[in-house]
PDB file with one MODEL, atoms N, CA, C and O in Angstrom:
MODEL        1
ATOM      1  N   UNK A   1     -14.231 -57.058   1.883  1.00  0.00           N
ATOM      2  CA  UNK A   1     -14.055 -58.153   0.951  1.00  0.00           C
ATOM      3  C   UNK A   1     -14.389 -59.444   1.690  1.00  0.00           C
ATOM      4  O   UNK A   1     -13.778 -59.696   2.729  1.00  0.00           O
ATOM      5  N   UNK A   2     -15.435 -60.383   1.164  1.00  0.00           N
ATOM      6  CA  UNK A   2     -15.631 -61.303   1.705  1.00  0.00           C
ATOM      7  C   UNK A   2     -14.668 -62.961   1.366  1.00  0.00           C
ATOM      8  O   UNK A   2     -13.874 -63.010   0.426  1.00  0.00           O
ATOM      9  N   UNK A   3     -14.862 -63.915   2.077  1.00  0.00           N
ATOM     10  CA  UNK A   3     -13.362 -64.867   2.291  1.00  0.00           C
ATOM     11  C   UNK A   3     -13.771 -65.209   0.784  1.00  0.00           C
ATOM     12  O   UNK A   3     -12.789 -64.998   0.072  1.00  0.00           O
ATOM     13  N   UNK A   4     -15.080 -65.749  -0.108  1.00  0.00           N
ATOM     14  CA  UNK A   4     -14.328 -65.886  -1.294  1.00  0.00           C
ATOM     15  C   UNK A   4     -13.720 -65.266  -2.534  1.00  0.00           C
ATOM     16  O   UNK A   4     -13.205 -65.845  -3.491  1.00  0.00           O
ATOM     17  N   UNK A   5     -13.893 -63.903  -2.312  1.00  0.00           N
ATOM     18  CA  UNK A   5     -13.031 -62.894  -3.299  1.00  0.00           C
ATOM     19  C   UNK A   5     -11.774 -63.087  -2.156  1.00  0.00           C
ATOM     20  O   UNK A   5     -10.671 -63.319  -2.649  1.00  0.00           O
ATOM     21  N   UNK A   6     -11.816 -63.047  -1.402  1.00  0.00           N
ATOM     22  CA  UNK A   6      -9.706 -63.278  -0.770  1.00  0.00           C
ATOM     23  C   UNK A   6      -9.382 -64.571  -1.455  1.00  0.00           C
ATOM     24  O   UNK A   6      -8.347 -64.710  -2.107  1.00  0.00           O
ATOM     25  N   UNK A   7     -10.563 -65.818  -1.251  1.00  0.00           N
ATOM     26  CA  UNK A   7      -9.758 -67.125  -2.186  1.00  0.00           C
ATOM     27  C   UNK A   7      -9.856 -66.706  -3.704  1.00  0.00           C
ATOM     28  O   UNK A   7      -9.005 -67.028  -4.533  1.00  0.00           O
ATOM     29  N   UNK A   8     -11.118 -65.860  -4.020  1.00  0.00           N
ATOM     30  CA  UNK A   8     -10.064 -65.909  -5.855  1.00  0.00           C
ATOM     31  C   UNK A   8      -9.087 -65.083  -6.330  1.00  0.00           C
ATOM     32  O   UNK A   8      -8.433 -65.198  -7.366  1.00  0.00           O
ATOM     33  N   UNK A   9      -9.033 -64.074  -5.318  1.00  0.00           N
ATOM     34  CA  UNK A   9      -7.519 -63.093  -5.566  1.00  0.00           C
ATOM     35  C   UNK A   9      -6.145 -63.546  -5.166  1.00  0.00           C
ATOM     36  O   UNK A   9      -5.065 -63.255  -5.679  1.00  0.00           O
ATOM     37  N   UNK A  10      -6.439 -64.388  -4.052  1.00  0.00           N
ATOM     38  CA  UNK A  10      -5.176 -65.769  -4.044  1.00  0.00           C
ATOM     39  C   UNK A  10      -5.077 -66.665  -4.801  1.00  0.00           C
ATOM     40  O   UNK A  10      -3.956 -67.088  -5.081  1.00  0.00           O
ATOM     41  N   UNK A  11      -6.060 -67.143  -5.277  1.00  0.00           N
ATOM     42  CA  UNK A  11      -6.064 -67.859  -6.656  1.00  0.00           C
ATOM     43  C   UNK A  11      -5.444 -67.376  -8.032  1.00  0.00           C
ATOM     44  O   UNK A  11      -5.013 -68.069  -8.953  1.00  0.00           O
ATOM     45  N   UNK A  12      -5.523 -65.837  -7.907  1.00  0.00           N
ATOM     46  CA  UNK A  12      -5.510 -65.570  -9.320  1.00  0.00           C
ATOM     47  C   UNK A  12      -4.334 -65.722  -8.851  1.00  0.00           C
ATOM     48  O   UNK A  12      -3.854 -66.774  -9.275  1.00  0.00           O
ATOM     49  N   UNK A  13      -3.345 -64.919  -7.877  1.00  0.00           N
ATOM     50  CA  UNK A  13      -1.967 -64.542  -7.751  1.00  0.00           C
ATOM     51  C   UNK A  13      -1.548 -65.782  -8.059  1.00  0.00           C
ATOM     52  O   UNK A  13      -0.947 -65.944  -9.121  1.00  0.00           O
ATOM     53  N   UNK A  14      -1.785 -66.858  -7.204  1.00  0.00           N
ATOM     54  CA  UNK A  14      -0.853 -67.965  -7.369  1.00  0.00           C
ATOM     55  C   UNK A  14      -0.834 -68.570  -9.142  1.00  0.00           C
ATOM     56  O   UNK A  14       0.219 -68.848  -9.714  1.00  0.00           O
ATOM     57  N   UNK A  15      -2.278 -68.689  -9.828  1.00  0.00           N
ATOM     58  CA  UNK A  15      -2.044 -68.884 -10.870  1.00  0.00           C
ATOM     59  C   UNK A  15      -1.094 -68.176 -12.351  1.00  0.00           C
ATOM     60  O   UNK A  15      -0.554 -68.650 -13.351  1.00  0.00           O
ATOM     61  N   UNK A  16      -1.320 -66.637 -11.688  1.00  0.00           N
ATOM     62  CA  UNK A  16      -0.182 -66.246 -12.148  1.00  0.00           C
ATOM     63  C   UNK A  16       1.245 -66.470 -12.209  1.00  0.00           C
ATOM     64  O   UNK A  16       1.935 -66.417 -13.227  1.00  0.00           O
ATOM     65  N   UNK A  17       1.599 -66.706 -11.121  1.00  0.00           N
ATOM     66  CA  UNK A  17       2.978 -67.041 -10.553  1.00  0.00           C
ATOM     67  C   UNK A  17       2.874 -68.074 -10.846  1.00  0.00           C
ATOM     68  O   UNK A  17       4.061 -68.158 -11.162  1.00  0.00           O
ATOM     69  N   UNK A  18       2.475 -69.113 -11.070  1.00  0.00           N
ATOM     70  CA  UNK A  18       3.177 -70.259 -11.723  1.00  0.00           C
ATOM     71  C   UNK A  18       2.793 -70.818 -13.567  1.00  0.00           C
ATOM     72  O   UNK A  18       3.208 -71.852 -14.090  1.00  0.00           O
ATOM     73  N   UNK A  19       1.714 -69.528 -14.352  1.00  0.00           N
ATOM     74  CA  UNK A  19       2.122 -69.496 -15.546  1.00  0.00           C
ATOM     75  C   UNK A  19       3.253 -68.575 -15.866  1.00  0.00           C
ATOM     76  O   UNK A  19       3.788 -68.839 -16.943  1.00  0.00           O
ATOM     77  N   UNK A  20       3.784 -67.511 -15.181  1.00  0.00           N
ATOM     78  CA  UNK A  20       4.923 -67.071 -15.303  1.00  0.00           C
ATOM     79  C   UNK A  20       6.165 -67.527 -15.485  1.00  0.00           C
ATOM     80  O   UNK A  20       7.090 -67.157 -16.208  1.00  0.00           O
ATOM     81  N   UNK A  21       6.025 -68.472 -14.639  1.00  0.00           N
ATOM     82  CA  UNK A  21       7.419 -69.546 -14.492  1.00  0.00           C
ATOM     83  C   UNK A  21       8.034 -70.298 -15.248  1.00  0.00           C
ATOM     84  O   UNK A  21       9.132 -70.835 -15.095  1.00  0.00           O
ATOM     85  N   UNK A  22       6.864 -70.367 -16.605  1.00  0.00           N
ATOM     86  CA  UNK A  22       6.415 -71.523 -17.501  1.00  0.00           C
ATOM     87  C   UNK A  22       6.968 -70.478 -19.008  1.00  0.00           C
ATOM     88  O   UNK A  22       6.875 -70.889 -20.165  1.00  0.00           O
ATOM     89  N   UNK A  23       7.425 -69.352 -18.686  1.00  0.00           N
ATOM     90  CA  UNK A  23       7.014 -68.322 -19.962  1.00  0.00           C
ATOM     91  C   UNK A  23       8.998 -67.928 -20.308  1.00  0.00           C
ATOM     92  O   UNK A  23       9.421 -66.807 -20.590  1.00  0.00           O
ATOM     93  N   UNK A  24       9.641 -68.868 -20.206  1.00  0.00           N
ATOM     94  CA  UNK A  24      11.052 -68.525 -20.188  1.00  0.00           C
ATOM     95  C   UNK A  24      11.325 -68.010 -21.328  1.00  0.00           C
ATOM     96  O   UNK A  24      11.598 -66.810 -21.293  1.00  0.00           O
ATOM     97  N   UNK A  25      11.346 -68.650 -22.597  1.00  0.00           N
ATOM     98  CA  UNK A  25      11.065 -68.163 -24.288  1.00  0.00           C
ATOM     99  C   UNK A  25      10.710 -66.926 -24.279  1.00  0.00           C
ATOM    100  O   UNK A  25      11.188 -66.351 -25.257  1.00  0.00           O
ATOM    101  N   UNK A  26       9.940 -66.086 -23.464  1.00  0.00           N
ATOM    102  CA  UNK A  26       9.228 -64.535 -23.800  1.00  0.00           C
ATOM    103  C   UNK A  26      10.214 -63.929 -23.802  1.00  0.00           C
ATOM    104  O   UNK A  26      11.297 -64.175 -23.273  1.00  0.00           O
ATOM    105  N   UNK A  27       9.707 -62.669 -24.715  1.00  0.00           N
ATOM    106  CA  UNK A  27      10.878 -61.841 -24.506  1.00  0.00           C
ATOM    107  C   UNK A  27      10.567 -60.426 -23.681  1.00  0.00           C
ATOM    108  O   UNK A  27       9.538 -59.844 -24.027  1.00  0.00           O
ATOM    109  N   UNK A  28      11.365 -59.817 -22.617  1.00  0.00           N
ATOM    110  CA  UNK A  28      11.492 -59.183 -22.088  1.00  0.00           C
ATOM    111  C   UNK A  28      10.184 -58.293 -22.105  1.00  0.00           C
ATOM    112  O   UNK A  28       9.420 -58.243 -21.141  1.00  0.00           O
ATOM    113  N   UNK A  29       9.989 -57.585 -23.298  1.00  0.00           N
ATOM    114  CA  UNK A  29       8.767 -57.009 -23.220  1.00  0.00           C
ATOM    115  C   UNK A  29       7.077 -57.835 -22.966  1.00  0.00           C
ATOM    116  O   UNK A  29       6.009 -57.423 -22.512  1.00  0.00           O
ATOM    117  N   UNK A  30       7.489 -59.013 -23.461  1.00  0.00           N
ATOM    118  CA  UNK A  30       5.868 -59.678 -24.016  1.00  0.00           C
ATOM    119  C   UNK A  30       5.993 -59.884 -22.030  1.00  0.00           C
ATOM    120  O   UNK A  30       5.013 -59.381 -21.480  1.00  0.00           O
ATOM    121  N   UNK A  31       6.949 -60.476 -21.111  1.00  0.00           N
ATOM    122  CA  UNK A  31       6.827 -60.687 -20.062  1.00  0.00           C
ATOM    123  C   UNK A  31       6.332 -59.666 -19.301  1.00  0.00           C
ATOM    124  O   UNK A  31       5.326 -59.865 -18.620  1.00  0.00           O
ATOM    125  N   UNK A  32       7.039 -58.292 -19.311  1.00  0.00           N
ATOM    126  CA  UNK A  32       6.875 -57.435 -18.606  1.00  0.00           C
ATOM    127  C   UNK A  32       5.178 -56.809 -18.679  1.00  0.00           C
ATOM    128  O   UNK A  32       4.691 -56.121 -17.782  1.00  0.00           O
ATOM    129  N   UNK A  33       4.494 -57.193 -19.859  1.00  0.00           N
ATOM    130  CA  UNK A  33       3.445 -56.980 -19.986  1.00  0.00           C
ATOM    131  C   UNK A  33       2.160 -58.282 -19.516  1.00  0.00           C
ATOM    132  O   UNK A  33       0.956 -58.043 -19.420  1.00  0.00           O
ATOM    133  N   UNK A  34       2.735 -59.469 -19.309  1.00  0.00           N
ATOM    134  CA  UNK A  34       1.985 -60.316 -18.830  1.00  0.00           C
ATOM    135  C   UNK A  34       2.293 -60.359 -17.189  1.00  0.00           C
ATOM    136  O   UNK A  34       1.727 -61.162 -16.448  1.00  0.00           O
ATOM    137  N   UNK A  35       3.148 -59.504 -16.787  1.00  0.00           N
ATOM    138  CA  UNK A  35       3.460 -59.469 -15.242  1.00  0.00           C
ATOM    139  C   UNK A  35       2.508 -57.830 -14.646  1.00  0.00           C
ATOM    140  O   UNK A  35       2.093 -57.639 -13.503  1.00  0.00           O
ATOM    141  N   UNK A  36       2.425 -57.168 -15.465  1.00  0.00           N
ATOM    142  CA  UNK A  36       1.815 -56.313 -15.601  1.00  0.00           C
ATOM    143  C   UNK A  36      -0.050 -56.186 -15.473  1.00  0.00           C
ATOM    144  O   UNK A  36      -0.932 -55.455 -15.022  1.00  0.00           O
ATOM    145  N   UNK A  37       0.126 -57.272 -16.110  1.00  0.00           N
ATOM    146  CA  UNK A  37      -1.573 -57.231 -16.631  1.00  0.00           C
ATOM    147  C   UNK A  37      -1.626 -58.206 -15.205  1.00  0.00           C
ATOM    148  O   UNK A  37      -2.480 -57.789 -14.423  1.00  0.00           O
ATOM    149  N   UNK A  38      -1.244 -58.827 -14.956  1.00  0.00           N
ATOM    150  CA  UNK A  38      -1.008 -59.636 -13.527  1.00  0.00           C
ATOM    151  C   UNK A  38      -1.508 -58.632 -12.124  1.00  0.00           C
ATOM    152  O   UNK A  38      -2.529 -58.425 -11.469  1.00  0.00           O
ATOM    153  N   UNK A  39      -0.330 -58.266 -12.155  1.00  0.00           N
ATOM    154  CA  UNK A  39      -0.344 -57.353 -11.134  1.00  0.00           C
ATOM    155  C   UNK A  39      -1.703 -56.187 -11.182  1.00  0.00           C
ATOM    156  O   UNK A  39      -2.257 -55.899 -10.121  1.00  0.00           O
ATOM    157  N   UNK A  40      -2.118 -55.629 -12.357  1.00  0.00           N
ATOM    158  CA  UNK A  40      -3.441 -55.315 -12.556  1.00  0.00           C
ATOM    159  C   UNK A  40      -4.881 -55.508 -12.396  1.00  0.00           C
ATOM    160  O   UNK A  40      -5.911 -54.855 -12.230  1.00  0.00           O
ATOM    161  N   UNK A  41      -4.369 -57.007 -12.553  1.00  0.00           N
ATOM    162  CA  UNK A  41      -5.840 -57.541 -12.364  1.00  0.00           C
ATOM    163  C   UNK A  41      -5.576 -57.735 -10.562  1.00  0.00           C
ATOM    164  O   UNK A  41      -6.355 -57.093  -9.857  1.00  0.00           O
ATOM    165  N   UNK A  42      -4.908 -58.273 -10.117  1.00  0.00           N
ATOM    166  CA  UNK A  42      -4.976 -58.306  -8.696  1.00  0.00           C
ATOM    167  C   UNK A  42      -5.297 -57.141  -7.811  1.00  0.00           C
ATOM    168  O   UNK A  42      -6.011 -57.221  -6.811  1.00  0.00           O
ATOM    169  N   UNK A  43      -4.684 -55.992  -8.277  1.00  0.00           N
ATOM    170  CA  UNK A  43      -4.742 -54.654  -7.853  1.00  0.00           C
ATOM    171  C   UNK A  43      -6.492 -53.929  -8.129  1.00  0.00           C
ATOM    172  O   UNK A  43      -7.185 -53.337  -7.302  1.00  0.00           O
ATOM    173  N   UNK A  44      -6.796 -54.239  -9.517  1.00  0.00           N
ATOM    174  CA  UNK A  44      -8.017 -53.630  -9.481  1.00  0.00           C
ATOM    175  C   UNK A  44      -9.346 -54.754  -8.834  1.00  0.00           C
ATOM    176  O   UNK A  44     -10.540 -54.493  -8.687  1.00  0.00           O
ATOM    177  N   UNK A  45      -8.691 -55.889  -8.575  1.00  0.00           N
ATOM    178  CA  UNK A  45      -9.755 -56.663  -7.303  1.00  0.00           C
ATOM    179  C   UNK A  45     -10.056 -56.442  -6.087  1.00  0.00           C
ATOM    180  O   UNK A  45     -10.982 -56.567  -5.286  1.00  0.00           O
ATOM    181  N   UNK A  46      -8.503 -55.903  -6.221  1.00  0.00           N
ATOM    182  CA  UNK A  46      -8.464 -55.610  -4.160  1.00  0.00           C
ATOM    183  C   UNK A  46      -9.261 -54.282  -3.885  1.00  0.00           C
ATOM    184  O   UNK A  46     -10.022 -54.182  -2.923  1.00  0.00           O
ATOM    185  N   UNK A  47      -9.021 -53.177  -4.867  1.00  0.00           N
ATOM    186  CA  UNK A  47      -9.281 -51.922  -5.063  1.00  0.00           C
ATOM    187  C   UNK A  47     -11.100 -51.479  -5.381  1.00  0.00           C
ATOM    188  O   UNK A  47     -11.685 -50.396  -5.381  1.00  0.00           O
ATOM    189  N   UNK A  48     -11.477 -52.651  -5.586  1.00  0.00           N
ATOM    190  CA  UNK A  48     -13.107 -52.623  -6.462  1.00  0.00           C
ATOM    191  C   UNK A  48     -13.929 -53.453  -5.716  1.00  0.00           C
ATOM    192  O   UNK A  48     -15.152 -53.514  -5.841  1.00  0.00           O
ATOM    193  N   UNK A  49     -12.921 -54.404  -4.557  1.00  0.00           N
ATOM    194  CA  UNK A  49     -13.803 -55.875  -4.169  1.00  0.00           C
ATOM    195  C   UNK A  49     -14.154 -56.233  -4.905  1.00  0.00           C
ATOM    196  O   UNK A  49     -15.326 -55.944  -5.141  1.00  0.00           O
ATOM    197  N   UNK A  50     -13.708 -56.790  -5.483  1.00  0.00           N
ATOM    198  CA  UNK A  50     -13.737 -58.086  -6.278  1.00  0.00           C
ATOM    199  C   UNK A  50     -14.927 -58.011  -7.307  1.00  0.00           C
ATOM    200  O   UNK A  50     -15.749 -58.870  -7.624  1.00  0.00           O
ATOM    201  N   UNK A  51     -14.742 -56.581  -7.769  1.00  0.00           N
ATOM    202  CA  UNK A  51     -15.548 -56.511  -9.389  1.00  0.00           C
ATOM    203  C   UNK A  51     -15.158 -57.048 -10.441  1.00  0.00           C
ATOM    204  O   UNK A  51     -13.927 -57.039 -10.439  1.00  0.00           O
ATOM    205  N   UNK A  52     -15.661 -57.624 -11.560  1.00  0.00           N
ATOM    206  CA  UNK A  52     -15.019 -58.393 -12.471  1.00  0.00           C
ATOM    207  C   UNK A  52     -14.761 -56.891 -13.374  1.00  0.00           C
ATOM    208  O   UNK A  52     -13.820 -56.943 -14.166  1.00  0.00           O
ATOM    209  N   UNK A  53     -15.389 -55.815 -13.315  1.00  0.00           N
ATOM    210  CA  UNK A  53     -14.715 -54.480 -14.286  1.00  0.00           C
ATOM    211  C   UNK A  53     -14.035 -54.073 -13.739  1.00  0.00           C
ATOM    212  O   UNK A  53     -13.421 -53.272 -14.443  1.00  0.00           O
ATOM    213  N   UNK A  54     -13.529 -54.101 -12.411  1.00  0.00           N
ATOM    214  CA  UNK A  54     -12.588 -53.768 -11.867  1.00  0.00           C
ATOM    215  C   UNK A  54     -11.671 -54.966 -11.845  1.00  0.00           C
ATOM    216  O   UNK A  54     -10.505 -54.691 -11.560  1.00  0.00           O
ATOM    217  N   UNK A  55     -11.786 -55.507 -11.946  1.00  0.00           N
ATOM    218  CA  UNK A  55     -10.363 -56.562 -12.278  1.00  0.00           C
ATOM    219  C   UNK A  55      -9.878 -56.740 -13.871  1.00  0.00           C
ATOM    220  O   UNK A  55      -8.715 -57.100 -14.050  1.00  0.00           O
ATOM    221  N   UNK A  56     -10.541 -56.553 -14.773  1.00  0.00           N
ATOM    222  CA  UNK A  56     -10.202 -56.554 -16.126  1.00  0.00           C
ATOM    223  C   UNK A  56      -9.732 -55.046 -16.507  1.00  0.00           C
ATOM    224  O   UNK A  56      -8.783 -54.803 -17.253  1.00  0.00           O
ATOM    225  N   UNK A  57     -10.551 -54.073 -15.873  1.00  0.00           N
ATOM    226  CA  UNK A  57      -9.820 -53.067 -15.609  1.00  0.00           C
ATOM    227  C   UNK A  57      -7.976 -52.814 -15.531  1.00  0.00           C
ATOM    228  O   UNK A  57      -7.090 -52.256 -16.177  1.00  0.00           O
ATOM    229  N   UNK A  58      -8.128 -53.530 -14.445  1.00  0.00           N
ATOM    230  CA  UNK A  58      -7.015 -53.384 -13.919  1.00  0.00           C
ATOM    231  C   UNK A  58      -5.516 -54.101 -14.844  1.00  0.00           C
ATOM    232  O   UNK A  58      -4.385 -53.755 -15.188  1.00  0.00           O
ATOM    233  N   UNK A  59      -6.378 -55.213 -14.921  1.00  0.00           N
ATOM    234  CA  UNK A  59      -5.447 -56.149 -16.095  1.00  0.00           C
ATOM    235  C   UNK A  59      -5.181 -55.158 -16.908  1.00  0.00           C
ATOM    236  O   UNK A  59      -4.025 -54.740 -16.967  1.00  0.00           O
ATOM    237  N   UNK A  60      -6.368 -54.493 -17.825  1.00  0.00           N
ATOM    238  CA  UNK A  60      -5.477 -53.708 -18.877  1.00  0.00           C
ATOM    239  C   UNK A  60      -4.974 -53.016 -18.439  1.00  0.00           C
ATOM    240  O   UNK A  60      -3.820 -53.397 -18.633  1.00  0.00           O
ATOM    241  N   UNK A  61      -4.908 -52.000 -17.819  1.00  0.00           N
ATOM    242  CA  UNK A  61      -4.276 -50.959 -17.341  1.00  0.00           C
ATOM    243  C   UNK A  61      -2.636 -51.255 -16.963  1.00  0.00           C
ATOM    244  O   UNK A  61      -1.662 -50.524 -17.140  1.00  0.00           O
ATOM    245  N   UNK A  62      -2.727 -52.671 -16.349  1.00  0.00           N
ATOM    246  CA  UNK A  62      -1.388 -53.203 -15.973  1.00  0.00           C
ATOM    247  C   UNK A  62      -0.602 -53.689 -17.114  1.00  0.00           C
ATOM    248  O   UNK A  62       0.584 -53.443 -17.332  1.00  0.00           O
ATOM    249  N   UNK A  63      -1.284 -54.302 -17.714  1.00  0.00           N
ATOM    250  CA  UNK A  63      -0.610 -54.284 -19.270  1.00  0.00           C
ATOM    251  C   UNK A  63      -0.069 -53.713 -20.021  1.00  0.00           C
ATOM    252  O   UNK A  63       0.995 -54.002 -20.568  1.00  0.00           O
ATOM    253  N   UNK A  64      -0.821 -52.678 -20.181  1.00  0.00           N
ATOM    254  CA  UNK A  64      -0.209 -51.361 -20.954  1.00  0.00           C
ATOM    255  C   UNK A  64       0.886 -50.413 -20.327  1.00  0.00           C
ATOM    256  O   UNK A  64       1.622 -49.744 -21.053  1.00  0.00           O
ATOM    257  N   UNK A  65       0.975 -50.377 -18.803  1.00  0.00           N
ATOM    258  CA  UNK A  65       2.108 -50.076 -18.177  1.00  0.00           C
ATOM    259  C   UNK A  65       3.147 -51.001 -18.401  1.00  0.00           C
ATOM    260  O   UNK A  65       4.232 -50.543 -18.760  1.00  0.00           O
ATOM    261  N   UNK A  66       3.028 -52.127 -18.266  1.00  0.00           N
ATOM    262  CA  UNK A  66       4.370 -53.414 -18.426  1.00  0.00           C
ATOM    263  C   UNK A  66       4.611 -53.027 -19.771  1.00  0.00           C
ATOM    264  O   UNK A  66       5.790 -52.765 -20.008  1.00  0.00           O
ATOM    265  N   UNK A  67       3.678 -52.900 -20.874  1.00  0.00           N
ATOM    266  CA  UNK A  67       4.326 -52.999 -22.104  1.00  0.00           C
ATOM    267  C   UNK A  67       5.206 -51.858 -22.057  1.00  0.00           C
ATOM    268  O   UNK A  67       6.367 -52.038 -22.424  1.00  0.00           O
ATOM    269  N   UNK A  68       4.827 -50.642 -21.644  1.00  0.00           N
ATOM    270  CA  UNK A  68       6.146 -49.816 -22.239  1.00  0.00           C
ATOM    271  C   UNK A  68       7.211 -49.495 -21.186  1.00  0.00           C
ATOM    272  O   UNK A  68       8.175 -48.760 -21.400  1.00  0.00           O
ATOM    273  N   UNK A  69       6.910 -50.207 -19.858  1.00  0.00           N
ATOM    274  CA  UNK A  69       8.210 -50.416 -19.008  1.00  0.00           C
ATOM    275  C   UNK A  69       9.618 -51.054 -19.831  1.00  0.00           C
ATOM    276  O   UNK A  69       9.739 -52.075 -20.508  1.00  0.00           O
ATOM    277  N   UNK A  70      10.338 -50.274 -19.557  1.00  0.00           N
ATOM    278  CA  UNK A  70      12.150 -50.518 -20.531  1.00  0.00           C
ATOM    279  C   UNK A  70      12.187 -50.349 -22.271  1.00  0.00           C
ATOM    280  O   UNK A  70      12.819 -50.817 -23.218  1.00  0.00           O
ATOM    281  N   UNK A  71      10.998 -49.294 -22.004  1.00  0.00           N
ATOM    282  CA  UNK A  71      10.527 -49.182 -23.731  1.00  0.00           C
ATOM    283  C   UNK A  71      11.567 -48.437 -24.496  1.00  0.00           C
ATOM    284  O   UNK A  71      11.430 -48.251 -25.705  1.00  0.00           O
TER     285      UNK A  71
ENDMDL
END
């Protein structure tokens, strides 16, 4: 992985983490699925180097796990 897929996969994380912060109103599920799709997309960047189908990939995939986490 070259240094600017490490700066946009630090990018994404951090931008995540601080629209998260912002999402207090959600409810339990809608969160667990936007922490999800989070963690997805970061995971299928690191996992693909920094493919954009592998990062949207991943988003959904993470999504659809968060959504039915505490289902």
């Amino acid at each position: 992985m070259n240094i600017n897929q490490r700066v946009a996969t630090v990018a994404l994380a951090i931008t995540l983490a601080i629209s998260l912060s912002s999402c207090a109103d959600m409810s339990k599920r809608d969160r667990n699925t936007a922490i999800g799709a989070g963690v997805g997309a970061v995971g299928g960047a690191v996992l693909t180097d920094g493919s954009a189908l592998g990062t949207v990939g991943g988003a959904a995939v993470g999504g659809l796990i968060g959504r039915q986490v505490g289902k």
